[in-house]
C-alpha positions in Angstrom: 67.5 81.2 184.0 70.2 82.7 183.0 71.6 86.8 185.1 72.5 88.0 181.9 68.5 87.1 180.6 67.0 88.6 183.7 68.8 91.8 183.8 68.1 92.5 179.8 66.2 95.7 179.4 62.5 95.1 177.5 60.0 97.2 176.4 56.7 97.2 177.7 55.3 95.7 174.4 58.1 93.1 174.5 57.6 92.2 178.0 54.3 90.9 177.1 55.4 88.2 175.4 57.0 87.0 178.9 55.1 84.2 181.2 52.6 86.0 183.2 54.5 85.9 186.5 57.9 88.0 184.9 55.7 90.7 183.7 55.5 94.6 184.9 51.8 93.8 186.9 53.2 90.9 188.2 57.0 92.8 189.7 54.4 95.8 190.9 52.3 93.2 192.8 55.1 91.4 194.3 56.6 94.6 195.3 52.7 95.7 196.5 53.2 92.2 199.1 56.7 92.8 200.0 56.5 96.3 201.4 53.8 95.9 203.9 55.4 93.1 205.6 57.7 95.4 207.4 55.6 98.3 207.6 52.8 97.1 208.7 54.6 95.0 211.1 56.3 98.2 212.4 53.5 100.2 212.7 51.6 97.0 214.1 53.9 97.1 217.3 55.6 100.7 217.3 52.5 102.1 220.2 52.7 98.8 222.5 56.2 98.9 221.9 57.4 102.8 222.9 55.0 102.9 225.4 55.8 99.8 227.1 60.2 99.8 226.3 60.9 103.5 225.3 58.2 105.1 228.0 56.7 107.5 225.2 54.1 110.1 225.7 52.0 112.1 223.1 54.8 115.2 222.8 57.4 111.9 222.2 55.1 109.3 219.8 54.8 113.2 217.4 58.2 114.2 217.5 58.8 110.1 215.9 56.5 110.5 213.4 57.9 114.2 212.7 61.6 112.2 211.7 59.5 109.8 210.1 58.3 112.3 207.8 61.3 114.1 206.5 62.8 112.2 203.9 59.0 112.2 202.2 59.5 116.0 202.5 63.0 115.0 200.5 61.6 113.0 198.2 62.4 115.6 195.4 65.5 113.8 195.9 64.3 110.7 193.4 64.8 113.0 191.1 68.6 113.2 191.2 69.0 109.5 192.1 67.2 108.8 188.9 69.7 110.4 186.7 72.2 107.0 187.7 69.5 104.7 188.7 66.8 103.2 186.9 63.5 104.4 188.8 63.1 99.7 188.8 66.2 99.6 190.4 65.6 102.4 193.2 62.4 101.3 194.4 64.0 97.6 194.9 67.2 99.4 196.8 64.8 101.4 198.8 62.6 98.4 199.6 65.8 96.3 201.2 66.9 99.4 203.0 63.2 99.7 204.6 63.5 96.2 205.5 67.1 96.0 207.2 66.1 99.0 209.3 62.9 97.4 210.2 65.0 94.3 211.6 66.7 96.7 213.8 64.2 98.6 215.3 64.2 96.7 218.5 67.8 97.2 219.1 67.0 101.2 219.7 64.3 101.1 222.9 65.3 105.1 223.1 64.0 108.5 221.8 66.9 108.7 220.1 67.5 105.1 219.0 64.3 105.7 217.6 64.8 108.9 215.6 67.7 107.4 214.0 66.6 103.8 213.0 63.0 105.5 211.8 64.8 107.8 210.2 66.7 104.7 208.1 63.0 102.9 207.6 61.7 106.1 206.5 64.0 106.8 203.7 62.9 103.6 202.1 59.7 103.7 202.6 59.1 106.8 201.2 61.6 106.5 198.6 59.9 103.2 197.2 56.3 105.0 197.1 57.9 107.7 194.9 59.3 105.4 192.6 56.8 102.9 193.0 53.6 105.6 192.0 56.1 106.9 189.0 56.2 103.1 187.6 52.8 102.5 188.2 51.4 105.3 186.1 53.8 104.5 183.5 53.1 100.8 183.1 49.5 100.7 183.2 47.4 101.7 180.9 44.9 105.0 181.7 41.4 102.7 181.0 42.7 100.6 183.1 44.2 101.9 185.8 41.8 102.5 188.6 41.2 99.1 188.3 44.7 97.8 188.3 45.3 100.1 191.3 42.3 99.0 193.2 43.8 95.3 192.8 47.4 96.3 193.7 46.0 98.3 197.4 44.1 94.8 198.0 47.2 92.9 197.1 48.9 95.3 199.5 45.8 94.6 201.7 47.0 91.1 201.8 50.2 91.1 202.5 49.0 93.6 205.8 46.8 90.9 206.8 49.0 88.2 206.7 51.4 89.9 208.5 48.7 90.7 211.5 47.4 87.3 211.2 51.0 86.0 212.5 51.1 88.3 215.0 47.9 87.9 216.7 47.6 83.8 216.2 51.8 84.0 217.7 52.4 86.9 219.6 51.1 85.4 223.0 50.8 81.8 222.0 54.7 81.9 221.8 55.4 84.8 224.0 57.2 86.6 220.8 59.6 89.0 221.5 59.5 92.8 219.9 63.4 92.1 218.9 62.4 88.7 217.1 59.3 89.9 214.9 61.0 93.1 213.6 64.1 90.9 212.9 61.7 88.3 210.7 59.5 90.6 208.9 62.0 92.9 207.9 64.3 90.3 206.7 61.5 88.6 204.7 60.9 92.1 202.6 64.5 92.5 202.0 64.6 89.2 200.6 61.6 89.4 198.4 63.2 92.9 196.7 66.2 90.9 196.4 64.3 88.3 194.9 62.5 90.9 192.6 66.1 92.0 191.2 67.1 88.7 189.7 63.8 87.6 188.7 62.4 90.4 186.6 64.1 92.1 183.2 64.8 95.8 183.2 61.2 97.0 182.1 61.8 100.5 179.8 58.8 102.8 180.1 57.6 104.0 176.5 57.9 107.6 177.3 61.2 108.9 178.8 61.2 110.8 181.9 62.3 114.2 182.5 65.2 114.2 184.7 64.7 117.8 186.0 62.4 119.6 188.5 58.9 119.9 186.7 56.8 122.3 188.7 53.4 123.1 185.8 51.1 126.0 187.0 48.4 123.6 185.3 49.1 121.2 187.8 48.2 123.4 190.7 45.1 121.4 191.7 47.1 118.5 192.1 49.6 119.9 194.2 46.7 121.4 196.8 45.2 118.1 196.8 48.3 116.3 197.7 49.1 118.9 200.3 45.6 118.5 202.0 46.1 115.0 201.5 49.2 114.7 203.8 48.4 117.4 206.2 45.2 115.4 207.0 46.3 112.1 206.8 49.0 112.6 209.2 46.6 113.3 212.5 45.2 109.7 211.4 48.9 107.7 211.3 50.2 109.5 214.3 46.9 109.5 216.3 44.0 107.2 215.6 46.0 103.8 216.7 47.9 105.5 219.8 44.7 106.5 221.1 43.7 103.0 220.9 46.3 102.3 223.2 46.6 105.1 225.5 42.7 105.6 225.8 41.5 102.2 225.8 44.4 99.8 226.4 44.6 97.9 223.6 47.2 95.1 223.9 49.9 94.0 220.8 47.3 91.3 219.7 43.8 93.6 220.1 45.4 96.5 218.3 46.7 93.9 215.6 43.6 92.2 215.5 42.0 95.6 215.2 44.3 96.4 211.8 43.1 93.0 210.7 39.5 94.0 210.3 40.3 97.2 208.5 42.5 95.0 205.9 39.8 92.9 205.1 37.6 95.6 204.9 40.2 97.6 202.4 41.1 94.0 200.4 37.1 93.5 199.5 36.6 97.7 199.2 39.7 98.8 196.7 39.1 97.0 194.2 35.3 97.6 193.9 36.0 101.9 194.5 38.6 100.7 191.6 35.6 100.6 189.2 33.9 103.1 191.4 36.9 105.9 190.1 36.6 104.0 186.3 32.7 104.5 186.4 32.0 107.7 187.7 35.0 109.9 187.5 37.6 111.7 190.0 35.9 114.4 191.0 32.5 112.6 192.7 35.1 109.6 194.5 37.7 112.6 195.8 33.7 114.6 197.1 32.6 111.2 198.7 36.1 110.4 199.9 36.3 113.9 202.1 32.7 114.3 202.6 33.2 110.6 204.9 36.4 111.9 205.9 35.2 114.8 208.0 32.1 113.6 209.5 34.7 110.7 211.3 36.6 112.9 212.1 34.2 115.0 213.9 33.1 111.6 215.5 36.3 110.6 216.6 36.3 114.5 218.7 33.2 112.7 220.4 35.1 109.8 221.5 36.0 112.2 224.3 33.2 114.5 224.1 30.8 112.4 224.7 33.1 109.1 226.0 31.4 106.8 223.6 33.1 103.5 224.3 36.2 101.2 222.1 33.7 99.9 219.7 32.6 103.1 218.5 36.5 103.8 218.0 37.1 100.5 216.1 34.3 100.9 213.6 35.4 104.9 213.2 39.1 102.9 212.8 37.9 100.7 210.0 35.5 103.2 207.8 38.4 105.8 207.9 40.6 103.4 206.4 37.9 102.7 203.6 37.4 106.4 202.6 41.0 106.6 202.6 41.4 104.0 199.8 39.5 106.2 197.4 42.9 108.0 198.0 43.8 106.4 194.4 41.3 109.3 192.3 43.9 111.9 193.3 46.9 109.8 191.1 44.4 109.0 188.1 43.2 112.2 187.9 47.0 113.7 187.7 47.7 110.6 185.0 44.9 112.1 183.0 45.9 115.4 183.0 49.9 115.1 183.1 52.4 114.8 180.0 53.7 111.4 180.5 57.2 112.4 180.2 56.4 114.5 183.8 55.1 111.6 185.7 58.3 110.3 187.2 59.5 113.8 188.5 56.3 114.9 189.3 55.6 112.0 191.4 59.0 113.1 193.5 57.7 116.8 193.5 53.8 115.9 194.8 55.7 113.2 197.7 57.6 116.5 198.9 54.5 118.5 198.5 52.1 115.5 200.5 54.9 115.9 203.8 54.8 119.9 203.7 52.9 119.7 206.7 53.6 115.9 208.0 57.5 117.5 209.1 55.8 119.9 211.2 52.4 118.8 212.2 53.0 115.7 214.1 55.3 117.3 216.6 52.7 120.0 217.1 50.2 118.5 217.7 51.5 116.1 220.0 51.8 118.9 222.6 48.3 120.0 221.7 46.9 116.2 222.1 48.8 116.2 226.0 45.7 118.8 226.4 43.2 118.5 224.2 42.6 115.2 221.5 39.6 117.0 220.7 40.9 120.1 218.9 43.6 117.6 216.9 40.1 116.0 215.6 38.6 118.8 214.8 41.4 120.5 212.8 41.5 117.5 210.7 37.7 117.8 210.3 38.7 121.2 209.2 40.9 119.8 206.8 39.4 117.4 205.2 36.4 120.5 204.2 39.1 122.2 202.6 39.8 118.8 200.8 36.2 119.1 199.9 35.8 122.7 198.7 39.0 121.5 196.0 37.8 118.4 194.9 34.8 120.0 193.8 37.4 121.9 191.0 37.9 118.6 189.5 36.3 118.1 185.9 34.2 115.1 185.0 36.6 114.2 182.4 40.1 115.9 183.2 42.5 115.9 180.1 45.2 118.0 179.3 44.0 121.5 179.2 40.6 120.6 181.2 43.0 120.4 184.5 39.9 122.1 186.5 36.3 123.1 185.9 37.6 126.8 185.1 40.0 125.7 182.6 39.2 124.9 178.8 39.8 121.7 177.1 41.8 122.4 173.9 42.8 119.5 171.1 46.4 119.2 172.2 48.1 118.9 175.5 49.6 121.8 177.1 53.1 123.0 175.8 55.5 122.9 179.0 56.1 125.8 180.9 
């Protein structure tokens, strides 16, 4: 196979003349597996290993995942990088940057060795899911997309459990190191986007994307859900698998094998609330997504309240992931209502609006967690109703001009503002 053949640019009709494997599903499901390796393998370790190397407490573990959030506040940034990048191009640069800094994580057993080399992950990470959201809703086709994107979270799934699997059938059988994993699983992503760049053609989306700022009063439902979305979602990622840890002393291998349940949970789950979404609408998965969402959250406060014991906070563990895949309704319902020449900047603009709250939040409330876990919970119960009380705007059938159940559908889409 010749470089100059697999960096020629195709059109999405053209490129379905290609083998199934070079295709644009097939480069968003190989990018799906990639990421995840390091991720989840960072996130798989990161409590065990700043409690046990870098001595972290609750004020410390928030005041991470406060750095971790702030280039998804930036992620308006896309925008600009898109102007001299293809949006194909940045998600595979982004996805080798996430992986090299995940190598080196273990090198930095400090606060601020931590800050900085998070910071590094953090800019790929969230940089890919920008770019990576953009090029999904461009590539697949709107009847089929809850589907599709149901199949690419289990593919994701996958790649999550794989990556646990190794770690809880190696980690004590081999007496790993921290150093060691970090070094193999984020070498293995870089080298599957590396992999990716060579492989695939240049795939050119049929609408082109606005290279500009879009910010559509229309879109105003989408931007509160998105907000909610990351405000609340945060007290989960910073919260639910340190208390594991700190509460009930999970070990590298229990915590893992703990993240292995809820992935084989989410791989059998997203693609069926796939259909779920296709079949009945937005509105009633984003109502039965928060409705879940805040009654868990109200059970995890009774974890302390009430000091119901580690299976209790396992099985909360697992259905919160579960609600959270239904996570997918908020993207199809903005693909439904957007102009597809906004979906590339928007999906920049909504990332910054989703980490509003994460830059701020996680630092917060790690001081409040040192003396009360039970008021985090309950503020994220809190959350998740106002989640609730604006997913009930949704329409049955959002379009362009029927953006909420006040507005009125009208024959053509909305001029831009």
């Amino acid at each position: 196979m010749a470089l100059g053949d697999t960096l020629r640019t195709l059109s999405l009709a053209e490129a379905e003349r290609l083998p199934l494997w070079r295709r644009p599903i097939a480069l968003l499901a190989v990018m799906a597996f990639a990421m995840p390796i390091a991720f989840a393998t960072w996130s798989a370790l990161l409590n065990n290993f700043v409690i046990e190397m870098a001595g972290f407490d609750g004020a410390d573990i928030g005041w991470l995942h406060t750095v971790r959030e702030i280039p998804g506040f930036f992620a308006i940034g896309v925008i600009l990088l898109i102007i001299f990048i293809r949006e194909q191009v940045l998600a595979l640069v982004s996805l080798v940057l996430l992986g090299m800094a995940t190598a080196l994580t273990a090198q930095f057993p400090t606060l601020g060795g931590l800050l900085f080399v998070t910071l590094l992950s953090s800019i790929g990470f969230h940089y890919y899911e920008t770019v990576n959201q953009s090029l999904q809703l461009q590539w697949l086709d709107k009847k089929k997309a809850p589907q599709m994107l149901g199949w690419l979270l289990s593919v994701g799934s996958g790649a999550t459990l794989v990556a646990y699997l190794l770690i809880v059938v190696t980690w004590r059988t081999y007496d790993l190191s921290y150093d060691f994993v970090y070094w193999v699983a984020g070498g293995v992503t870089a080298a599957i986007a590396v992999f990716c760049f060579f492989a695939f053609p240049q795939f050119e989306s049929p609408n082109p994307q606005t290279k500009k700022m879009v910010l559509r009063k229309r879109y105003w439902l989408y931007y509160a859900l998105q907000f909610m979305s990351g405000a609340r979602r945060q007290i989960f990622v910073v919260f639910a698998g340190f208390m594991m840890v700190e509460r009930y002393g999970y070990e590298v291998h229990q915590i893992t094998a703990l993240f292995m349940g809820t992935l084989l949970a989410n791989m059998i789950a997203a693609p069926l609330l796939g259909r779920v979404v296709a079949l009945f609408g937005e509105r009633l998965a984003l109502i039965v997504e928060y409705s879940g969402l805040g009654l868990i959250f109200l059970l995890y406060a009774g974890l302390y309240v009430f000091d119901w014991g580690p299976g209790i906070a396992a099985a909360l563990y697992v259905l919160n992931h579960i609600f959270f895949a239904l996570a997918l309704a908020i993207k199809t319902y903005f693909q439904k209502i957007a102009e597809p020449g906004d979906i590339a900047p928007t999906a920049a603009v909504a990332f910054t609006i989703n980490h509003i709250a994460a830059v701020f939040l996680p630092a917060a409330l790690g001081y409040l967690w040192l003396t009360s876990p039970v008021s985090v919970y309950l503020l994220a119960a809190a959350m998740a109703g106002v989640s609730l009380i604006l997913s009930c705007l949704v329409p049955r059938h959002p379009e362009p001009g029927r953006e909420t159940v006040f507005a009125r559908a009208v024959a053509e889409p909305a001029p831009a503002e």
